[in-house]
N, CA, C and O atoms as a Tripos MOL2 file, in Angstrom:
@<TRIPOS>MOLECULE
protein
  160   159    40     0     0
PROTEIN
NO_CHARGES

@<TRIPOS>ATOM
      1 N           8.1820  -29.3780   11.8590 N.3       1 UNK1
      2 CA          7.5460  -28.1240   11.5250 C.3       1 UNK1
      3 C           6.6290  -28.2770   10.3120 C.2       1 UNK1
      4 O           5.5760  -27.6390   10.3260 O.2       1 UNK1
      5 N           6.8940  -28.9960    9.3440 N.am      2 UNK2
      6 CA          5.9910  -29.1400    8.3130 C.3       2 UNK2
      7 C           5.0950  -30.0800    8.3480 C.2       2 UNK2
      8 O           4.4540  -30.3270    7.3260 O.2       2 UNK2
      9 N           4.8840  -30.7650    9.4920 N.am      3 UNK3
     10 CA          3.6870  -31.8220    9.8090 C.3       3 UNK3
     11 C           3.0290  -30.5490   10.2810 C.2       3 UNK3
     12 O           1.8320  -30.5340    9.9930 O.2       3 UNK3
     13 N           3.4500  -29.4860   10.9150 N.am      4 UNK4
     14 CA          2.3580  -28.4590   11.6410 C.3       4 UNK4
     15 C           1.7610  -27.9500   10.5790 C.2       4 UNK4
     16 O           0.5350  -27.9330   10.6980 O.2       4 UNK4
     17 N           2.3340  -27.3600    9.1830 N.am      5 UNK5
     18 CA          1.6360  -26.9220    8.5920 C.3       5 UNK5
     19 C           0.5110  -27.0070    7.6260 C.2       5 UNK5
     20 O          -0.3300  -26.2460    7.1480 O.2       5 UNK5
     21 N           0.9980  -28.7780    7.5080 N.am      6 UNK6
     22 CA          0.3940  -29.8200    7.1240 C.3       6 UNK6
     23 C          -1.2540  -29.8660    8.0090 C.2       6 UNK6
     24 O          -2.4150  -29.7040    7.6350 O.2       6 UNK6
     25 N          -0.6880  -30.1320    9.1540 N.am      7 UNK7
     26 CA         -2.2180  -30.3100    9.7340 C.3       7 UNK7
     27 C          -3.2130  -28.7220    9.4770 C.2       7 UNK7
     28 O          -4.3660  -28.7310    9.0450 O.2       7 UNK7
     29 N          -2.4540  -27.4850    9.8500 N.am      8 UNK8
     30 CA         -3.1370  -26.6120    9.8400 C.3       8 UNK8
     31 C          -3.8180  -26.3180    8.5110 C.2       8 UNK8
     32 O          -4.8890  -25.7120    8.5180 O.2       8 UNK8
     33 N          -3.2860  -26.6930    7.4320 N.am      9 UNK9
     34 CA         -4.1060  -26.5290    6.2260 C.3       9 UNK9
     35 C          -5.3340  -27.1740    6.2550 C.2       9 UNK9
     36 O          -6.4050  -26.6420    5.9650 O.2       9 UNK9
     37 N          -5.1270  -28.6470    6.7070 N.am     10 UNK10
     38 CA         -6.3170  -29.4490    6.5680 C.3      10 UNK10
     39 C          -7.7190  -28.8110    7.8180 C.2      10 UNK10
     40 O          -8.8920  -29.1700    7.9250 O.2      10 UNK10
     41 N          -6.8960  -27.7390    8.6040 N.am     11 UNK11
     42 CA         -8.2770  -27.1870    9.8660 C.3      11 UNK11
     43 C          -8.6660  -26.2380    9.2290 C.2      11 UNK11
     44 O          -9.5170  -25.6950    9.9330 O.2      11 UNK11
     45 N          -8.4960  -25.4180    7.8170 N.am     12 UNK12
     46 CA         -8.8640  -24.3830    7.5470 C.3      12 UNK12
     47 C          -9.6190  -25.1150    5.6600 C.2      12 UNK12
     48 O         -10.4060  -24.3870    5.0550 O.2      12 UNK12
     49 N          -9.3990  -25.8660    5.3250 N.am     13 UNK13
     50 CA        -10.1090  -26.3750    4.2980 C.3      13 UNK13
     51 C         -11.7230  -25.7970    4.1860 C.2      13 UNK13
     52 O         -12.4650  -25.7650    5.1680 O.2      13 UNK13
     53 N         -12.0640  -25.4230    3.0480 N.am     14 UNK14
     54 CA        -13.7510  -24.6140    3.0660 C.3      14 UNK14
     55 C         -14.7220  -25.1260    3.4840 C.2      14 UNK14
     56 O         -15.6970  -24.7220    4.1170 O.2      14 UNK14
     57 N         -14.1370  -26.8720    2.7570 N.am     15 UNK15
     58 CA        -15.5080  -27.7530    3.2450 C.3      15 UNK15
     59 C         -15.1680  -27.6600    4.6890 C.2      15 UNK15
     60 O         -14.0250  -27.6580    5.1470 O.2      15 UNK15
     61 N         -16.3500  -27.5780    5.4000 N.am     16 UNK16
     62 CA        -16.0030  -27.7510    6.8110 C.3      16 UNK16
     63 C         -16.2240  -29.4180    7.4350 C.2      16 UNK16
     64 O         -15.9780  -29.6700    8.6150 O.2      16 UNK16
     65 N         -16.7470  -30.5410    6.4030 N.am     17 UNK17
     66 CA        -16.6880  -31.7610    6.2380 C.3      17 UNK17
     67 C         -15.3800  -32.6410    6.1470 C.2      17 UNK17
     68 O         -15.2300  -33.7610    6.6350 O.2      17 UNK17
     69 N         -14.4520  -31.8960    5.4110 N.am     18 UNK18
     70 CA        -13.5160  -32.0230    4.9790 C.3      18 UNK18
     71 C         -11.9570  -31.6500    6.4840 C.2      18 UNK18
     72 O         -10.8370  -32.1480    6.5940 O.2      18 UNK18
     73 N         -12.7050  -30.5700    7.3560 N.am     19 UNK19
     74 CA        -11.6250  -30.4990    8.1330 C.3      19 UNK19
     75 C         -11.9050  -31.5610    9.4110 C.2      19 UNK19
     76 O         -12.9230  -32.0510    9.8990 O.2      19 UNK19
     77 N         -10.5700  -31.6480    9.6710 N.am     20 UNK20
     78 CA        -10.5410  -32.8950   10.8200 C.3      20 UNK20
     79 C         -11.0520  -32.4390   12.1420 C.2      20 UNK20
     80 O         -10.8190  -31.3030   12.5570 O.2      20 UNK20
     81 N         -11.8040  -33.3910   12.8620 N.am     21 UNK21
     82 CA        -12.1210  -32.7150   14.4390 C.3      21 UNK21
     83 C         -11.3080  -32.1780   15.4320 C.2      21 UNK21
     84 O         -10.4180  -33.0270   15.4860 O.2      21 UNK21
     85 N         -11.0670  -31.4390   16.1440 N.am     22 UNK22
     86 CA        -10.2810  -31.1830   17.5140 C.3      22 UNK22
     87 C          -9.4370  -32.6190   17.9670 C.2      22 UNK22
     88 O          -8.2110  -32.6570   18.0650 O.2      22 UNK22
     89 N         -10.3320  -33.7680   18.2180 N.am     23 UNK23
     90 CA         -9.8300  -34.8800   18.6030 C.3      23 UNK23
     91 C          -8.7950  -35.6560   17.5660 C.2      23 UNK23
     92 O          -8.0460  -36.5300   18.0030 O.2      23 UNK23
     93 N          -8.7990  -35.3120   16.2700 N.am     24 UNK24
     94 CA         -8.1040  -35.6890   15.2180 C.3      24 UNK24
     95 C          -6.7840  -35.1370   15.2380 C.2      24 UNK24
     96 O          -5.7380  -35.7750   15.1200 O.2      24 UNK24
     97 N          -6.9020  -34.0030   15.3830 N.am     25 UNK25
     98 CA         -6.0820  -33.3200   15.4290 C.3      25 UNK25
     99 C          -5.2610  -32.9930   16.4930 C.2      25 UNK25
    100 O          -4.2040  -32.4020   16.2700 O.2      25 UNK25
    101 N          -5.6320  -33.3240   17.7450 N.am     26 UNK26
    102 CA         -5.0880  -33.6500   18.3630 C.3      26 UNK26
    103 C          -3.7120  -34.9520   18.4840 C.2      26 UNK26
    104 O          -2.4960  -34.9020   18.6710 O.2      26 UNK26
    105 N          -4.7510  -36.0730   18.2520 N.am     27 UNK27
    106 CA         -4.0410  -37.6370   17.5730 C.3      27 UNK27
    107 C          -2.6850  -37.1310   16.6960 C.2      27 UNK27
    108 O          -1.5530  -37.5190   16.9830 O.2      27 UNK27
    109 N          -3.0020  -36.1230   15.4870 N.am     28 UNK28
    110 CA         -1.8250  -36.0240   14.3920 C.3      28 UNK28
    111 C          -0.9090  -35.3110   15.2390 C.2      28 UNK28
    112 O           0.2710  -35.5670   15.0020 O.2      28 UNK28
    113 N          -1.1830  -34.2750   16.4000 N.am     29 UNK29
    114 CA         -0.0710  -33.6090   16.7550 C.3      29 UNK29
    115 C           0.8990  -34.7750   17.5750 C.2      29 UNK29
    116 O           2.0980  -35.0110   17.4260 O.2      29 UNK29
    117 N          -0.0660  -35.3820   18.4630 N.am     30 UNK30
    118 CA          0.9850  -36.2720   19.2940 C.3      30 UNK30
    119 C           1.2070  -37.6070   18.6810 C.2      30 UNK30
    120 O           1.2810  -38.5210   19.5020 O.2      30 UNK30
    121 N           1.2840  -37.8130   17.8930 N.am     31 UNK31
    122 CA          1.7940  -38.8050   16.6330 C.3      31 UNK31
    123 C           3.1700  -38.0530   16.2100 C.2      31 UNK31
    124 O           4.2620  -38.6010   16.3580 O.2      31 UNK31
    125 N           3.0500  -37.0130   15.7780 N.am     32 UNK32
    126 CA          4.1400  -36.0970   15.2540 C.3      32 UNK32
    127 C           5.0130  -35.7710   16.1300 C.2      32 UNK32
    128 O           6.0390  -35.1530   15.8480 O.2      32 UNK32
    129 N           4.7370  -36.1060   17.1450 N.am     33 UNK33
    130 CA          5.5780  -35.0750   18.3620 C.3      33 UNK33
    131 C           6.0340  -36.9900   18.7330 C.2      33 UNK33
    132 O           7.0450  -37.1850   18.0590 O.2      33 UNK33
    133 N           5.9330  -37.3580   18.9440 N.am     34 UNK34
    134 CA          5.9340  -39.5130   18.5980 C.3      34 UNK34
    135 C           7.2520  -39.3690   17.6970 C.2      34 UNK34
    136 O           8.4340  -39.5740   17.9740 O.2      34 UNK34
    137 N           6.7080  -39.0000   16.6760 N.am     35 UNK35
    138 CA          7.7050  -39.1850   15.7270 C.3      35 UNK35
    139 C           9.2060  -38.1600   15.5720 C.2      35 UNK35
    140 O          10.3120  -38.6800   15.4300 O.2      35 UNK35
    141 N           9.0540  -37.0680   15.6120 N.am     36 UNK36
    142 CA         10.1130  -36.5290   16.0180 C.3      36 UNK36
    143 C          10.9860  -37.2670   17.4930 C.2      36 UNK36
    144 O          12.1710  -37.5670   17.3490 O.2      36 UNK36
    145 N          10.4730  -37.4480   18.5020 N.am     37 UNK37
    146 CA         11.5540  -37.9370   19.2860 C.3      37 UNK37
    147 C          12.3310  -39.5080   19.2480 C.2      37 UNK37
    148 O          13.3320  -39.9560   19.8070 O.2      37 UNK37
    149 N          11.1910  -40.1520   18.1670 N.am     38 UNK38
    150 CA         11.8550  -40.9820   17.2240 C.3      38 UNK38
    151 C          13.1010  -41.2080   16.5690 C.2      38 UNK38
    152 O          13.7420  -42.2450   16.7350 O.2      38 UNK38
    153 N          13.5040  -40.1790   15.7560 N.am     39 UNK39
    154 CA         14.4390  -39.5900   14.8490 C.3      39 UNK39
    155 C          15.4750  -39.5250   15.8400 C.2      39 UNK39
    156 O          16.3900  -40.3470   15.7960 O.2      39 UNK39
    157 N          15.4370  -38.6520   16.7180 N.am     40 UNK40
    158 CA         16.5910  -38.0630   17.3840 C.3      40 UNK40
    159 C          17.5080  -39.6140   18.0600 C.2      40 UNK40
    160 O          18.5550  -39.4850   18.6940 O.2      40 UNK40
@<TRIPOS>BOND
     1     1     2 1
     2     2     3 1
     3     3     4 2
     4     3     5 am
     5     5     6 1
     6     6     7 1
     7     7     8 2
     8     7     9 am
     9     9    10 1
    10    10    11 1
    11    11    12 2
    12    11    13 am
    13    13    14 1
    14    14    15 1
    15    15    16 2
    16    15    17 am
    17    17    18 1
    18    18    19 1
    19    19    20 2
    20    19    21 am
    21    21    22 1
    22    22    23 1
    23    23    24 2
    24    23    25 am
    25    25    26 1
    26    26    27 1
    27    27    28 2
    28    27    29 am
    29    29    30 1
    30    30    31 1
    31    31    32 2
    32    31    33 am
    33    33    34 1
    34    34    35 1
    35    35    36 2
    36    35    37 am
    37    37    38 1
    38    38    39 1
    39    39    40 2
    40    39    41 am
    41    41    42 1
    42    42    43 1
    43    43    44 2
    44    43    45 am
    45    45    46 1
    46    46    47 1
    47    47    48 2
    48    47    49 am
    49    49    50 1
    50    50    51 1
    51    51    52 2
    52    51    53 am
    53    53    54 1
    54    54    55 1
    55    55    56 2
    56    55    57 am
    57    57    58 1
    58    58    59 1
    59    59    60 2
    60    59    61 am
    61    61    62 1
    62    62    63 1
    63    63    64 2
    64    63    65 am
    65    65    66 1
    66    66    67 1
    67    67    68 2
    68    67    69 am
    69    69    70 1
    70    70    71 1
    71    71    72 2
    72    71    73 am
    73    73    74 1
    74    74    75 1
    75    75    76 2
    76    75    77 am
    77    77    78 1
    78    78    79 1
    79    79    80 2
    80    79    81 am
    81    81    82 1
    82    82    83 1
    83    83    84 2
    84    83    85 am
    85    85    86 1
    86    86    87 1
    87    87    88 2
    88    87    89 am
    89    89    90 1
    90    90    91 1
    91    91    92 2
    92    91    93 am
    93    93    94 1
    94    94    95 1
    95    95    96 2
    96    95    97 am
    97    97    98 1
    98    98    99 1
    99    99   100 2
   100    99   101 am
   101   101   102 1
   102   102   103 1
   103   103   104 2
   104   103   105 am
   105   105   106 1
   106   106   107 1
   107   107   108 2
   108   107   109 am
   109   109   110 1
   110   110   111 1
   111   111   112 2
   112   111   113 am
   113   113   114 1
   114   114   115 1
   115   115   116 2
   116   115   117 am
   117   117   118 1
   118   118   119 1
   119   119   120 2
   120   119   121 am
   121   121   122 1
   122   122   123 1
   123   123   124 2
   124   123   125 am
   125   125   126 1
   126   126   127 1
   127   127   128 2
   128   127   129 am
   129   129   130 1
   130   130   131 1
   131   131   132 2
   132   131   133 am
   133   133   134 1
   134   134   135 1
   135   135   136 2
   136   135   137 am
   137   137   138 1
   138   138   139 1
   139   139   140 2
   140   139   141 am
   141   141   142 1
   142   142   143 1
   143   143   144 2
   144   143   145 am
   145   145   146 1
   146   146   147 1
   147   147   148 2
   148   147   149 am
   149   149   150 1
   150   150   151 1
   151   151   152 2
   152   151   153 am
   153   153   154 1
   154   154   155 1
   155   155   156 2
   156   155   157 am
   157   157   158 1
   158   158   159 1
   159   159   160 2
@<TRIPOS>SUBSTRUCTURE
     1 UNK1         2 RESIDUE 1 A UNK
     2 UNK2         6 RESIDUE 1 A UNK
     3 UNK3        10 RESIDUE 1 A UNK
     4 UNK4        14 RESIDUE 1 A UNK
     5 UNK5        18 RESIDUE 1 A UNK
     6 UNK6        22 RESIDUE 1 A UNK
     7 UNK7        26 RESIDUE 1 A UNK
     8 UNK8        30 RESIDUE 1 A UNK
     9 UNK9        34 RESIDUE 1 A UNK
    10 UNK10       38 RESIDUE 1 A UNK
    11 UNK11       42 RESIDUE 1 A UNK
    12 UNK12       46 RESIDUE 1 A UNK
    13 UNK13       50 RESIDUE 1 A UNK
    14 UNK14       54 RESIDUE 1 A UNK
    15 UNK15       58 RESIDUE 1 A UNK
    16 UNK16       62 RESIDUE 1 A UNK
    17 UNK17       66 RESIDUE 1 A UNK
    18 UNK18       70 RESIDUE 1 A UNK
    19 UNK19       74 RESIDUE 1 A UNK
    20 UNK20       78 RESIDUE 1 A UNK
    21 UNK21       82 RESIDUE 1 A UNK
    22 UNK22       86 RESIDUE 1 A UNK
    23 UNK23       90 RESIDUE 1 A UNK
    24 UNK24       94 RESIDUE 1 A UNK
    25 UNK25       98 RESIDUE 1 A UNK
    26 UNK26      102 RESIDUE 1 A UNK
    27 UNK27      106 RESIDUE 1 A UNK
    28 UNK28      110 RESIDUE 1 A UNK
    29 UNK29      114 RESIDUE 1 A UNK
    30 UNK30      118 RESIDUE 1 A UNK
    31 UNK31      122 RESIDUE 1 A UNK
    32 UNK32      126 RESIDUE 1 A UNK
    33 UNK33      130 RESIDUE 1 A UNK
    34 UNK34      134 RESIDUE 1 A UNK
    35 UNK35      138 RESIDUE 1 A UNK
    36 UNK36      142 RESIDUE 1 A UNK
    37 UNK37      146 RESIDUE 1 A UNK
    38 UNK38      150 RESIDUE 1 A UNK
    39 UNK39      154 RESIDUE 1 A UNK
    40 UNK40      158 RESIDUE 1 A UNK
């Protein structure tokens, strides 16, 4: 849950340089979702 909120900060950042693409962000979710079934 806090990788989600993690990423969502970085899609709302002012610079709009600064926020990650759709495709990036994509990558971090299923990395995260990787990593949680990791753990278990």
């Amino acid at each position: 849950m806090e990788n989600l909120v993690l990423i969502a900060l970085q899609c709302v950042e002012e610079d709009r340089h600064a926020r990650p693409t759709m495709s990036k962000v994509v990558e971090m979710l299923l990395l995260g979702e990787n990593n949680q079934w990791s753990q278990l």
